[in-house]
N, C-alpha and C positions, 0 to 999 in steps of 0.2 A: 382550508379555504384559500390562504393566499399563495399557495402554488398551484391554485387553478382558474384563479382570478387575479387579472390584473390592470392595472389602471395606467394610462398616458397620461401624464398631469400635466404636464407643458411642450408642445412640438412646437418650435417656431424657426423660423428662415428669416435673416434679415432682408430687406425687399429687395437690394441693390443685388442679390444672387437668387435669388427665385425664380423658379420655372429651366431650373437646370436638373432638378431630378433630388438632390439632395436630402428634402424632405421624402421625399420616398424612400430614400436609400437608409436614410436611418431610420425610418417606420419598418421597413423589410428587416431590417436587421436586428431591430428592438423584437416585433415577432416571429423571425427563426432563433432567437436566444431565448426567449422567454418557452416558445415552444419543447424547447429542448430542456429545459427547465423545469417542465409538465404542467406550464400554462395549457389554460385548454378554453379561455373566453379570454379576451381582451378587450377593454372599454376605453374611449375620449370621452372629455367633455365638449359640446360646442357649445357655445353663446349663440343667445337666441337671436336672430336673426343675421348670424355670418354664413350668408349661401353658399360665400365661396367654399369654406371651409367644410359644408357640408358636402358638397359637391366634390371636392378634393377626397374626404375619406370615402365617400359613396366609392369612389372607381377603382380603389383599392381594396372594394370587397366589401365594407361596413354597412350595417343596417344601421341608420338616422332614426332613434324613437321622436314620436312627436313627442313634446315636452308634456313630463308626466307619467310620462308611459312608461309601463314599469316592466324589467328585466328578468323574467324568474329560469334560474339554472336548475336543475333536479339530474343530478348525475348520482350515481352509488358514491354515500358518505357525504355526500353535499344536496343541501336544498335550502338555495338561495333566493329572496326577492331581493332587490335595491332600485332604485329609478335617480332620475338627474338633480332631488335634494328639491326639485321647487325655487330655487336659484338662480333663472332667466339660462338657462343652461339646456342641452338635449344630450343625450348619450348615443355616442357612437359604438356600435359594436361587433365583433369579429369572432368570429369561432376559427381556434385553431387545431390543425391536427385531423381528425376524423371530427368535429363537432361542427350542426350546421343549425343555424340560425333562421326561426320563423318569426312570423307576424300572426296571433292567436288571437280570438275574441272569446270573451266571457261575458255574457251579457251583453250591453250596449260599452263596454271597456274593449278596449285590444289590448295585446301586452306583447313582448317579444320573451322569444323561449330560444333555452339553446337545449340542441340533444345529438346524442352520438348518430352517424351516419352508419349503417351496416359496412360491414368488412365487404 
């Protein structure tokens, strides 16, 4: 499991250099290392109510769970649930590689799912 999951625990940019790309460059780079590493999901945490920051991983590709909303991965040898712990938190998340990333309903529930994309 932890080489096909992995977590961003703190991304931060001091303010006085923000909006020059930096944050990006080291998010790019944390998932083409991780990728090559046989990551194959990549999660954040956001705090509930920081738009910006939801907004910032959304254009870099992330699916924002509403809070609660839980993550299930089912790949060969992995079958995972996890969600944002209930925490004032949401999960951000990214499929890397060939893995792509929906919005699923079960009932009156949604969940996000990750699954392989055909070759």
């Amino acid at each position: 499991m932890a080489a096909a999951l992995a977590e961003v625990d703190l991304l931060a940019v001091d303010d006085g250099v923000r909006g020059r790309g930096i944050g990006s460059a080291l998010l790019e780079e944390a998932e083409r290392w991780l990728e090559g590493q046989g990551c194959r999901v990549l999660t954040a945490k956001i705090a509930q109510g920081d738009y910006r920051a939801m907004r910032w991983y959304r254009r870099r590709g992330y699916l924002v769970a509403a809070q609660g909303e839980p993550l299930w991965v089912t790949f060969p040898h992995l079958d995972l649930r996890c969600d944002d712990g209930n925490d004032g938190y949401h999960l951000a998340v990214k499929g890397l590689g060939r893995v792509s990333l929906r919005r699923a309903r079960m009932g009156a529930q949604t969940y996000l799912t990750a699954e392989n994309r055909a070759h």
